[in-house]
DRENSE-397562 format. One record per residue (C-alpha): residue number from 1; residue in three letters; z, x, y. Coordinates in nm, 4 decimals, m for minus. Each point is the difference from the previous one (the first is absolute). Layout:
SITE    k    r         w         u         v
SITE  NUM  ALA         Z         X         Y
...
***
This chain:
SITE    k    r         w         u         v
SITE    1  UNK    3.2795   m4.0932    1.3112
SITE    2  UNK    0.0443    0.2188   m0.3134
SITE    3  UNK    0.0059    0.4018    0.0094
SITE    4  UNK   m0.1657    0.2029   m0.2716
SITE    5  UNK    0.1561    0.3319   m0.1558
SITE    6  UNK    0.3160    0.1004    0.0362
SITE    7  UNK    0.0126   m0.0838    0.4144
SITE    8  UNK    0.2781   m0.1018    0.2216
SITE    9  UNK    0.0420   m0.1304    0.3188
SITE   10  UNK    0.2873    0.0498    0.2768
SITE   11  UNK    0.0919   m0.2076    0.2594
SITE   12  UNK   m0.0280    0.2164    0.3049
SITE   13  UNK    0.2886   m0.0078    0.3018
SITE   14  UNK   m0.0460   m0.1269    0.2800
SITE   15  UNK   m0.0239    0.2309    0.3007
SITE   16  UNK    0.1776   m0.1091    0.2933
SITE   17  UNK   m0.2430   m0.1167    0.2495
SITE   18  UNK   m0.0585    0.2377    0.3324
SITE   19  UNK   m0.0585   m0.1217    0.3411
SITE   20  UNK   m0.2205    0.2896    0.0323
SITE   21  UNK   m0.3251   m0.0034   m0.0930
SITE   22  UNK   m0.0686    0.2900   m0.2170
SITE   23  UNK   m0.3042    0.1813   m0.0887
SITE   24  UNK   m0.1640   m0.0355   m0.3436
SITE   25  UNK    0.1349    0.4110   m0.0386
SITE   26  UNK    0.3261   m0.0436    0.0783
SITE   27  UNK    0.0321   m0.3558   m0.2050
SITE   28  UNK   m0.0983    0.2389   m0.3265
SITE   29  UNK    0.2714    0.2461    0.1040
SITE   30  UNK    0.2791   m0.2397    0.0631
SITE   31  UNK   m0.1343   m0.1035   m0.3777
SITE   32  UNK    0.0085    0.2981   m0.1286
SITE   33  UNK    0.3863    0.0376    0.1073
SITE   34  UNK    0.1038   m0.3172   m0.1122
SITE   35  UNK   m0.1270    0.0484   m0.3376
SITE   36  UNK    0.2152    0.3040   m0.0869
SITE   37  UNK    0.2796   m0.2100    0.0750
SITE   38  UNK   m0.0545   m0.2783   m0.2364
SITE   39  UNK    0.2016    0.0796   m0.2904
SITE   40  UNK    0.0347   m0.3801   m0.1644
SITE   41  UNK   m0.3524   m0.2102    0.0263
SITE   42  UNK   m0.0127   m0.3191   m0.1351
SITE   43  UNK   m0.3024   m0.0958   m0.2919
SITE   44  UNK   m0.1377   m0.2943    0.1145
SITE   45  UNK   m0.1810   m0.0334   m0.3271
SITE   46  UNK   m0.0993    0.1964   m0.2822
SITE   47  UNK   m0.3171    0.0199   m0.2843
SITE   48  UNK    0.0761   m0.1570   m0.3638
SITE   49  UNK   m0.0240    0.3816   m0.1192
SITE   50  UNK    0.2691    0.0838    0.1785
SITE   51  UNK    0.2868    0.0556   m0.1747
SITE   52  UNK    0.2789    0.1906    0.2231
SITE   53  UNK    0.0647   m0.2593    0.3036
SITE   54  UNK   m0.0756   m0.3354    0.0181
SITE   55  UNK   m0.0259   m0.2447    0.3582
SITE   56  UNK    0.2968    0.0704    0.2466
SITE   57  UNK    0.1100    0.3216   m0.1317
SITE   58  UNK    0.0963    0.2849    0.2565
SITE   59  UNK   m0.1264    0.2991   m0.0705
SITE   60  UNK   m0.0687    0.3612    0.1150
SITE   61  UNK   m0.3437    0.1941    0.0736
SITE   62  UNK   m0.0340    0.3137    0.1069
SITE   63  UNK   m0.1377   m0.0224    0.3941
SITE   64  UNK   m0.3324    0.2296   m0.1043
SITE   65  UNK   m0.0776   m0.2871   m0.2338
SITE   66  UNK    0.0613   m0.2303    0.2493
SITE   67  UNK   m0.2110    0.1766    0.2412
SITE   68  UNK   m0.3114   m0.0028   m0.2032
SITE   69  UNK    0.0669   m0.3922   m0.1576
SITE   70  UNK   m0.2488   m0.2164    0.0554
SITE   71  UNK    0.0923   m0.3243    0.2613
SITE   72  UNK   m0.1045   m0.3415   m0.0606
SITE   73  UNK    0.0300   m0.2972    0.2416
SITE   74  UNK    0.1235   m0.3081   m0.2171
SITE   75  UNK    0.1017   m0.3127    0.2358
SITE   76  UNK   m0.0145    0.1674    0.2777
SITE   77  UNK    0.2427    0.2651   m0.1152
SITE   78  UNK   m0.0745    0.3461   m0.0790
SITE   79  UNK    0.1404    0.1341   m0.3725
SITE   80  UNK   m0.0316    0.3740   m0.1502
SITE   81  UNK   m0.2132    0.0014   m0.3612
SITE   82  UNK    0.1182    0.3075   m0.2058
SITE   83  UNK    0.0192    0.0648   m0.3868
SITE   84  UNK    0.2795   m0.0685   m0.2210
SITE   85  UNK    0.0450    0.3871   m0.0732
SITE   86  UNK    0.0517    0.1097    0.3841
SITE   87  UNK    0.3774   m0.1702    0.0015
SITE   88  UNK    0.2705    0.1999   m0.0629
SITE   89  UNK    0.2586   m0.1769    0.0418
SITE   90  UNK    0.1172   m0.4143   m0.0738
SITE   91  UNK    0.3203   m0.0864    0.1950
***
């Protein structure tokens, strides 16, 4: 696989698995709230443009970004495609 452009993608955490069965609504929601609490995401691997993070580097996205990125299933796992420009912060 090889991204184009300045692109990144994060490794997405795992949700802990519910007993309940939830509707596709209130799956989005519970989303939704996770995302504004993820304040160090993993890049799980990067374009050859980009320049500020490289593979395994935790960094920080603001959760509207995250909200609007772009998922992609890759081995069965899902992963978040945004552009190098929407991090703000490398830990």
């Amino acid at each position: 696989m090889k991204l184009l452009g300045r692109k990144v993608l994060l490794t997405i955490p795992k949700r802990p698995e519910s007993v309940i069965e939830l509707s596709p609504e209130v799956e989005k929601q519970l989303e939704g709230d996770m995302i504004k609490q993820w304040s160090k995401l993993e890049v799980f691997k990067t374009s050859a443009d980009t320049e500020a993070v490289k593979e395994g580097d935790f960094i920080y996205v603001s959760s509207n970004v995250l909200m609007n990125a772009e998922r992609i299933t890759i081995d069965e796992e899902v992963k978040m495609l945004i552009n190098e420009y929407d991090i703000s912060i490398v830990w």
